[in-house]
ZAMARGU-4260 file (C-alpha; in steps of 0.2 Angstrom, whole numbers, plus 5000, padded with zeros to 4 digits):
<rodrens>
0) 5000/5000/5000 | 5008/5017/4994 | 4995/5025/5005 | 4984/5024/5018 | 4978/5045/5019
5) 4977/5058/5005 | 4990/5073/5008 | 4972/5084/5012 | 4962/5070/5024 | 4972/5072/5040
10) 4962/5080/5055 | 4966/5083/5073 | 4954/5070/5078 | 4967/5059/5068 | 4982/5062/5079
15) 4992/5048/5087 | 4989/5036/5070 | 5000/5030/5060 | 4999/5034/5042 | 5006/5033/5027
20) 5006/5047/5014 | 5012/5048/4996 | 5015/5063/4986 | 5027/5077/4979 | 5038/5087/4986
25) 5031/5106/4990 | 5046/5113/5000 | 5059/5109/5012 | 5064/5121/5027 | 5079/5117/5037
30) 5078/5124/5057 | 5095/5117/5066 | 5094/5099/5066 | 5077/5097/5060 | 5067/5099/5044
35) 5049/5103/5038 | 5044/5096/5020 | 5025/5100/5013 | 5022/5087/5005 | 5007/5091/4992
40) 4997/5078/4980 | 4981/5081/4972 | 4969/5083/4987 | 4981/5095/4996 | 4995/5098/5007
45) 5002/5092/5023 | 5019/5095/5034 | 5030/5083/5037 | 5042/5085/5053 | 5062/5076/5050
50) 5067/5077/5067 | 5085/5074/5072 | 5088/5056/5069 | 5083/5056/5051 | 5096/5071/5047
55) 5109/5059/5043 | 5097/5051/5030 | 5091/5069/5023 | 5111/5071/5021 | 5113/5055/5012
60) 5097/5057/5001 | 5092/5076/4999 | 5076/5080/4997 | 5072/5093/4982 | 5057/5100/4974
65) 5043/5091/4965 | 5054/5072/4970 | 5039/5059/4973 | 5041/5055/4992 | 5032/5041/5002
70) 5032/5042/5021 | 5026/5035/5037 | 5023/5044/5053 | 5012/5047/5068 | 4999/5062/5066
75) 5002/5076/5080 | 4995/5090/5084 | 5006/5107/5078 | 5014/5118/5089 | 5012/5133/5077
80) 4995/5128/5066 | 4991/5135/5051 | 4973/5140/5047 | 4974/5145/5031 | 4978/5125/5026
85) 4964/5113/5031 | 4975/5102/5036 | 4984/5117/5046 | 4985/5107/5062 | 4992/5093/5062
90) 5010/5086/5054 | 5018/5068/5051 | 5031/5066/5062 | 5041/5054/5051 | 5048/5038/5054
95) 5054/5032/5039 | 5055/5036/5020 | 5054/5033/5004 | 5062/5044/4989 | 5051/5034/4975
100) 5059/5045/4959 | 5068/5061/4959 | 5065/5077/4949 | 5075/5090/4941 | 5074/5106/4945
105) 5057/5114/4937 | 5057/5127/4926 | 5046/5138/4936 | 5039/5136/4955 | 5023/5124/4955
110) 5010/5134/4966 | 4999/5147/4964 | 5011/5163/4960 | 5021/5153/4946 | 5035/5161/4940
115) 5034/5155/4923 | 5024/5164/4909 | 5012/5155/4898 | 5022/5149/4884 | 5034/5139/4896
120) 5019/5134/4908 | 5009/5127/4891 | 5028/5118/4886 | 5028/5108/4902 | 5009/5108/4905
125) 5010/5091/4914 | 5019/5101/4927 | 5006/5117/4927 | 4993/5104/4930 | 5002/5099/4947
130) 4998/5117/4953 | 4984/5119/4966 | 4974/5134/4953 | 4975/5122/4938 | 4970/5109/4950
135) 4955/5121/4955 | 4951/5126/4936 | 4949/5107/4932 | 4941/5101/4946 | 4927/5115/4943
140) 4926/5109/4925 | 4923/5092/4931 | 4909/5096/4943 | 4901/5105/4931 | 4900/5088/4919
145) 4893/5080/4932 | 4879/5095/4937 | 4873/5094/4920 | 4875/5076/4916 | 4865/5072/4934
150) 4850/5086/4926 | 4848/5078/4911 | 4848/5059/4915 | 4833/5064/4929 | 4825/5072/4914
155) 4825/5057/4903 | 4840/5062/4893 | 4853/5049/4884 | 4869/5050/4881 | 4873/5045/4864
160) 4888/5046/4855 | 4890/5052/4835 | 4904/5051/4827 | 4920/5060/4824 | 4925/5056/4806
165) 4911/5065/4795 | 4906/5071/4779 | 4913/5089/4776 | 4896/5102/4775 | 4894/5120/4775
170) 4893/5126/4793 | 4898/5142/4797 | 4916/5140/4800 | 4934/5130/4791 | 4934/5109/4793
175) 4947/5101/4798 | 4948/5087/4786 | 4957/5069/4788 | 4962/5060/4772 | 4957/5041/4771
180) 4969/5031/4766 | 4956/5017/4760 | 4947/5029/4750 | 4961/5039/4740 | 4958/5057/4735
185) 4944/5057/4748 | 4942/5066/4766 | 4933/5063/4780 | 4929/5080/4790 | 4930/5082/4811
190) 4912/5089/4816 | 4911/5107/4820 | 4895/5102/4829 | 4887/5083/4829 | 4873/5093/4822
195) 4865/5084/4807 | 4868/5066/4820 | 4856/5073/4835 | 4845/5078/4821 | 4844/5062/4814
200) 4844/5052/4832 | 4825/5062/4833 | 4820/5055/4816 | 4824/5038/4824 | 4814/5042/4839
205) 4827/5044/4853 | 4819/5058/4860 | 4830/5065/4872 | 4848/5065/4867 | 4863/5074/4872
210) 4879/5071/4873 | 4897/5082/4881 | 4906/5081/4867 | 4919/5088/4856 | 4918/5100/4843
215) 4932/5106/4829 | 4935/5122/4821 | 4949/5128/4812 | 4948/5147/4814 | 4958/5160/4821
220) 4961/5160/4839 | 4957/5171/4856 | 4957/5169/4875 | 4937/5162/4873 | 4943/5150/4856
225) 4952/5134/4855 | 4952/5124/4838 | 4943/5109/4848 | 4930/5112/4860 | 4917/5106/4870
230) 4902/5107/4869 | 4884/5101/4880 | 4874/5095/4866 | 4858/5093/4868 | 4840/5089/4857
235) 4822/5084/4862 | 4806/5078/4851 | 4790/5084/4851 | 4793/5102/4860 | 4790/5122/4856
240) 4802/5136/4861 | 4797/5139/4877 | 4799/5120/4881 | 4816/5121/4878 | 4819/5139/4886
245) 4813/5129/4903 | 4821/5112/4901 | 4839/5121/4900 | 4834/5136/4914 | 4832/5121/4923
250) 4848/5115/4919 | 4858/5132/4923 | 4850/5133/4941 | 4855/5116/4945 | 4873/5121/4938
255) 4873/5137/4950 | 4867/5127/4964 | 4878/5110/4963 | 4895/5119/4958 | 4894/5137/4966
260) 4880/5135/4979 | 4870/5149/4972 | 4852/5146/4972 | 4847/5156/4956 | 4828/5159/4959
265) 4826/5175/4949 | 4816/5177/4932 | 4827/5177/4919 | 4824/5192/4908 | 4819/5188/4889
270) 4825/5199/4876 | 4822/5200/4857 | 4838/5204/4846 | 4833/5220/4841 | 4829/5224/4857
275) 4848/5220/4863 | 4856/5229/4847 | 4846/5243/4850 | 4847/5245/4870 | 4865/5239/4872
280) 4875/5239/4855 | 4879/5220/4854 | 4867/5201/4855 | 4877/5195/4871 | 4874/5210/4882
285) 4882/5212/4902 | 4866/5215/4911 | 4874/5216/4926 | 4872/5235/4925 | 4861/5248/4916
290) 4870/5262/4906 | 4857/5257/4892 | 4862/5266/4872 | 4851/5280/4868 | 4851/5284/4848
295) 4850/5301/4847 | 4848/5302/4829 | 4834/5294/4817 | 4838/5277/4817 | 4842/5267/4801
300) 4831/5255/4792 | 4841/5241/4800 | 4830/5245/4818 | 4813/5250/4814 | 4797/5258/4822
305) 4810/5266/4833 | 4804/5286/4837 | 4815/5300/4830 | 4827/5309/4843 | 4836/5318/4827
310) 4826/5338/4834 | 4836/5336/4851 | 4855/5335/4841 | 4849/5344/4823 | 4852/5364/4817
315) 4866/5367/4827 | 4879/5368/4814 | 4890/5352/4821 | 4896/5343/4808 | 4902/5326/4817
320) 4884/5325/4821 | 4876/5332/4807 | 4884/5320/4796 | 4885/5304/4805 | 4873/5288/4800
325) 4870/5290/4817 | 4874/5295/4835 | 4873/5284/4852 | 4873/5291/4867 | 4874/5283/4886
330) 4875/5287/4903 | 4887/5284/4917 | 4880/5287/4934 | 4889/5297/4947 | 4902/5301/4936
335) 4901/5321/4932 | 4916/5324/4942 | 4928/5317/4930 | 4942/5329/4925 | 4949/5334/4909
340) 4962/5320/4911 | 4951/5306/4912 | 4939/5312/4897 | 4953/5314/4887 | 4959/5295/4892
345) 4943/5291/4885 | 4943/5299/4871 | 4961/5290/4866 | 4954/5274/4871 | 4940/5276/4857
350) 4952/5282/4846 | 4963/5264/4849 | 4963/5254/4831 | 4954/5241/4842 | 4938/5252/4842
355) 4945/5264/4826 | 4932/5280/4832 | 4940/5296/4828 | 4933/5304/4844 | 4922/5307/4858
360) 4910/5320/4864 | 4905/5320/4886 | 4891/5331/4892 | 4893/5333/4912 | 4876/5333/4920
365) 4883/5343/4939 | 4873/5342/4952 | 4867/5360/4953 | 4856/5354/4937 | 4871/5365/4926
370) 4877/5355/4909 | 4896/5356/4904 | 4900/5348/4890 | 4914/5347/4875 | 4902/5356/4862
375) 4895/5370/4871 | 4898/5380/4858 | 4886/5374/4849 | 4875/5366/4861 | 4865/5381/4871
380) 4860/5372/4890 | 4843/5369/4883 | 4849/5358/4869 | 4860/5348/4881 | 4846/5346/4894
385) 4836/5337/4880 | 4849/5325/4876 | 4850/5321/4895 | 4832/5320/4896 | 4833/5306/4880
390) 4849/5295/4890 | 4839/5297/4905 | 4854/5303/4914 | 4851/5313/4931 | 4863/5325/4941
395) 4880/5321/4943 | 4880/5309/4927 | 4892/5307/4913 | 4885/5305/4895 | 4897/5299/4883
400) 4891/5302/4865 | 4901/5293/4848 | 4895/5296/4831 | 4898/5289/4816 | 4895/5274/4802
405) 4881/5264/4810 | 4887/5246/4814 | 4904/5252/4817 | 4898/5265/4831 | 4887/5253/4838
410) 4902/5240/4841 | 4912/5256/4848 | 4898/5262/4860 | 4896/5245/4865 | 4916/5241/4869
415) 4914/5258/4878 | 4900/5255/4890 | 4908/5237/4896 | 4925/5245/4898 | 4916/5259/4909
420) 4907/5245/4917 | 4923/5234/4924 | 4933/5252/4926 | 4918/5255/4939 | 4919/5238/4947
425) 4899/5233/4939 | 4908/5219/4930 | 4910/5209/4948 | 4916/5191/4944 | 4905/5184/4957
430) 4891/5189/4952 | 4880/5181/4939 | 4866/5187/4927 | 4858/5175/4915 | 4846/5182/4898
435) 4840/5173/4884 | 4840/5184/4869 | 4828/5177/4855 | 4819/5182/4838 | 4837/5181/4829
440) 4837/5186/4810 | 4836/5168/4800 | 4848/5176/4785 | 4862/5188/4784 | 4868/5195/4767
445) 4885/5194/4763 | 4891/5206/4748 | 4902/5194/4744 | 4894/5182/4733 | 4879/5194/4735
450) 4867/5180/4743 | 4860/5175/4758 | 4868/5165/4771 | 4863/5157/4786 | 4865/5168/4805
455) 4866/5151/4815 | 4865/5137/4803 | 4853/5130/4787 | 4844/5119/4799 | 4836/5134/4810
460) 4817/5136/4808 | 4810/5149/4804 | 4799/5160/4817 | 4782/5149/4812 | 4773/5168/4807
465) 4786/5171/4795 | 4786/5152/4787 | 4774/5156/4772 | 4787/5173/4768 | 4800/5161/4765
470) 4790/5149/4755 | 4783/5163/4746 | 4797/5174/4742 | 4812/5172/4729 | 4830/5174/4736
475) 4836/5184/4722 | 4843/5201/4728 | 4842/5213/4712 | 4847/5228/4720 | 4862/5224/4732
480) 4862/5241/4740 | 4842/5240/4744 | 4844/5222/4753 | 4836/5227/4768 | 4819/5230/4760
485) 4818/5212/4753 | 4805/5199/4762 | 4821/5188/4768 | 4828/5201/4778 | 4813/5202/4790
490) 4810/5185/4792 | 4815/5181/4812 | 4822/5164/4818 | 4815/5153/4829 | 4831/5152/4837
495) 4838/5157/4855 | 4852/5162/4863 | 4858/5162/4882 | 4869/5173/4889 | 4880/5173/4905
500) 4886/5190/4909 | 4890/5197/4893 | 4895/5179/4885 | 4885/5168/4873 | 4884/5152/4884
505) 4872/5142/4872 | 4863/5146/4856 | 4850/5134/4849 | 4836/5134/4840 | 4820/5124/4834
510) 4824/5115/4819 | 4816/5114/4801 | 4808/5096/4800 | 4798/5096/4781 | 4809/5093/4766
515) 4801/5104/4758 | 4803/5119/4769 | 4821/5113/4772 | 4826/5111/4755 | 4818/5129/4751
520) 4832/5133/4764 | 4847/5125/4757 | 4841/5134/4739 | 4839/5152/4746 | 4858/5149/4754
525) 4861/5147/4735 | 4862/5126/4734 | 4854/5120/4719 | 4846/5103/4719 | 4862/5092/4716
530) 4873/5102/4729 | 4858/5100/4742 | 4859/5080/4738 | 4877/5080/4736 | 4880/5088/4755
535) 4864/5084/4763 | 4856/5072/4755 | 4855/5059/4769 | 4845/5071/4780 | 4834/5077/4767
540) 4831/5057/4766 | 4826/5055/4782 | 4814/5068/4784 | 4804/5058/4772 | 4800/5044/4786
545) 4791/5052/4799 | 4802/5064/4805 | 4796/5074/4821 | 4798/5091/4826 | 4812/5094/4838
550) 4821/5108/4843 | 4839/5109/4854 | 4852/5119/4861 | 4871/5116/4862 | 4882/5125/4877
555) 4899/5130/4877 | 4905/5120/4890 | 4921/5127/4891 | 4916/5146/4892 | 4903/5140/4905
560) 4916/5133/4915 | 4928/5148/4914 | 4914/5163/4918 | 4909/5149/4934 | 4928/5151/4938
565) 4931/5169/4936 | 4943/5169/4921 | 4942/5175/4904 | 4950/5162/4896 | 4945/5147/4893
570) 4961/5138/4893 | 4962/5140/4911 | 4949/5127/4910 | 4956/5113/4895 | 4969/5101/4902
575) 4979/5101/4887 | 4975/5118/4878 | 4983/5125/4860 | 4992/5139/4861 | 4983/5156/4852
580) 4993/5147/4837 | 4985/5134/4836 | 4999/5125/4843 | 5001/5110/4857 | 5018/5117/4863
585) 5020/5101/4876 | 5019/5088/4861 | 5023/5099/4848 | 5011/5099/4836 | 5002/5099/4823
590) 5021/5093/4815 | 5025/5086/4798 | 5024/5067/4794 | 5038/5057/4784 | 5036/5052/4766
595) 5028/5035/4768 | 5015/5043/4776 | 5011/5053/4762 | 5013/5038/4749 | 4999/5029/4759
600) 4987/5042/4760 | 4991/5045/4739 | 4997/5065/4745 | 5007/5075/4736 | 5012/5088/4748
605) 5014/5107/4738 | 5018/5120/4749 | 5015/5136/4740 | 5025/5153/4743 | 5039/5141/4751
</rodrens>
């Protein structure tokens, strides 16, 4: 037995037994003639006391950082406890050991405040994994499996697994594509979602599926991407919106409540998409604070039915307004004190290449009802009362006002407001806001190509009012420039979003289940008949036998994980992460293969601009 105890089990009520631990080596601390090793594995830490008579044997067989040591001892009670560990107050007094394999020196400390910067730690990942934080990322992650993986057996879900190797089909991001050695000249494709499967899995009547699984997507990366991910993939049978919005609030609560002992009992607040572009510049907004975006010119075709604010900002002979596409507005509470320094900080952080504005304009609402603002000159008080009345600021507020081409201002105002928010402390890490934002446009027009393409993917129905439009309608677009007016870009989505804090958590949507509306989908995203049997033939097969309607939802598990956790990366969270290359720094790939390789698989390998 290497073991009787875990390095974290030992209490005071164990003292006078006589254990046997097994673990690595945190520190050692000579005093005189005795020494104190912490001796750490995954469940914790606990002191070891060498007293004098095992000073020769510590002289004849050194102890050093991270060596694999196994020890027997008494427990006793410590002398000077420590109660920040929990096992703080007892030690092993040791009676004999075992050094069961040496270590090297590591290339940066293993605890908490490491030394060693991200590129070494992800080199010798398995070490980075031996510190307690990593070892609290991943244990998170793993609770979180099991919360949702307990939910959804109770409510009747199974756990199927689809298949890796798959045919390659248009969904919204690269492949990453496997040649077949059997089949030469021929790929399979690793499945950015298992997507078409779970569909397919209703059609076959397992009502309830899902499935934590991994995803892959070759595009660039960021602190919230990784080329594979995973996912909480989930479909149900016979079901309407708002039996899915339920099932997976359901699943969320019980989430907050096994992993962070949060009992989240609070409505969670619906939202259209036109409603979160409109109110707060982005799809995922952060609802943990107000500061909502006022537009105070007409707004475009793009947001309709909205009421003209154009009078309050008109006739005054400023041309960064009087020229924009539009101007948002917003209001940042108790802030009117700020001095010219820290307007002009903002005004440079807008004008970063990140957000690309060429400027910023403030109006200070003080608290003796006064208005000071960067265009007083051609704002009389009057004027700028009204455009405080619009953002519904009140004394001792800060509007901050950007103006400019529409989406790109939007996106800037938007940035702005969350960077106001965390430089305000809104942002708090412990606290946790959940909205579903729904009604989602089904198409987007890319100028490129000049066609329609899918928002989430081709299998997304549409909102059941706007079916007949799309059956109705031709996707021709005769005048790109005048898009927006053609029947496609109003029809809505029956699709729905939930957000965590300012993240997209999960999207899904009900799905089309007629092959006829279906196929009208693949051929206003430009497939002609062939292409639609070429890529998707198989489905469009099955929805001839009795194919029910279903719906679904897939979460980002690993983003889930990582907002739980307080970071804003999700590598924090992976085991055995890529690097924002794209590159597994500890294995060193991906890497080339040798020729033989390439003979079996019938490749020729031609590396252009070489």
């Amino acid at each position: 037995m290497f073991r009787s105890h875990t390095c974290g089990a030992l209490r005071l009520s164990d003292v006078n037994s006589k254990v046997t631990l097994a673990g690595w080596v945190q520190t050692v601390r000579k005093f005189g003639s005795i020494s104190f090793v912490d001796l750490r594995d995954r469940y914790g830490i606990t002191q070891l006391l060498f007293a004098e008579s095992l000073q020769s044997l510590l002289d004849d067989q050194p102890l050093g950082r991270e060596f694999v040591l196994q020890v027997t001892g008494t427990v006793t009670e410590r002398s000077n406890k420590n109660p920040q560990m929990p096992t703080g107050d007892v030690e092993i007094a040791v009676e004999k050991f075992i050094i069961l394999n040496k270590s090297i020196t590591p290339p940066f400390t293993i605890q908490d405040d490491t030394d060693g910067g991200d590129d070494l730690r992800m080199k010798y990942r398995f070490l980075d994994l031996r510190r307690p934080a990593v070892k609290k990322n991943l244990t998170l992650r793993y609770e979180v499996g099991r919360s949702a993986r307990n939910y959804l057996h109770e409510q009747q879900f199974m756990d199927i697994e689809t298949p890796f190797l798959i045919k390659s089909t248009p969904e919204g991001a690269r492949d990453f594509v496997v040649p077949s050695r059997m089949n030469p000249g021929q790929f399979y494709a690793l499945p950015q979602s298992p997507q078409t499967f779970k569909q397919l899995l209703m059609v076959s009547g397992y009502d309830r599926y899902y499935q934590i699984v991994k995803c892959f997507r070759d595009e660039d990366l960021r602190a919230d991407r990784q080329p594979e991910f995973t996912q909480i993939d989930c479909e149900m049978c016979f079901v309407e919106q708002e039996d899915i919005l339920m099932m997976f609030e359901g699943l969320l609560r019980r989430i907050f409540k096994d992993v962070k002992g949060i009992d989240y009992t609070e409505t969670i607040q619906r939202m259209s998409w036109e409603e979160a572009m409109w109110t707060y510049g982005n799809d995922k907004p952060d609802i943990r604070f107000e500061m909502k975006l006022c537009n105070l010119k007409f707004p475009s075709h793009a947001f309709p039915g909205k009421s003209s604010m154009e009078a309050r900002i008109s006739d005054a002979g400023f041309k960064v307004f009087d020229d924009a596409e539009t101007v948002i507005a917003f209001a940042v509470p108790g802030c009117s004190e700020y001095t010219r320094k820290q307007t002009d900080e903002l005004t440079e952080w807008v004008k970063r290449p990140q957000i690309g504005m060429n400027g910023m304009v403030f109006i200070k609402c003080n608290a003796d009802g006064s208005f000071k603002s960067s265009i007083d000159k051609f704002y009389e008080p009057q004027k700028l009362e009204a455009i405080a009345t619009a953002v519904n600021a009140k004394a001792g507020d800060l509007i901050l006002i950007l103006a400019g081409n529409e989406e790109k201002t939007r996106k800037a105002i938007s940035d702005l407001r969350l960077y106001m928010g965390q430089q305000l402390g809104l942002r708090k890490v412990d606290e946790f806001k959940l909205l579903w934002v729904l009604d989602f446009p089904l198409f987007e027009y890319a100028e490129e190509g000049n066609r329609w393409v899918a928002r989430h993917h081709p299998f997304t129905s549409p909102h059941p009012a706007d079916i007949e439009k799309m059956i109705g309608n031709s996707p021709e677009i005769r005048n790109p420039s005048e898009y927006l007016k053609h029947p496609y870009a109003q029809i809505k989505a029956n699709a729905y979003d939930m957000v965590l804090n300012g993240n997209e958590i999960g999207g899904g949507s009900i799905r089309i289940f007629q092959k006829e509306l279906q196929q009208k989908m693949f051929a206003a995203l430009g497939m002609d008949e062939a292409e639609q049997q070429n890529k998707f033939g198989f489905l469009l097969g099955a929805f001839e036998y009795g194919a029910p309607p279903h719906g679904g939802i897939a979460f980002g598990f690993d983003r889930l994980c990582a907002i739980l956790g307080g970071s804003e990366s999700i590598r924090d969270f992976i085991a055995f992460p890529k690097n924002n290359s794209g590159r597994d720094m500890m294995i060193d790939a991906p890497s080339g293969i040798d020729q033989q390789q390439f003979d079996e698989l019938q490749i020729k390998l031609n590396l252009k601009n070489q």
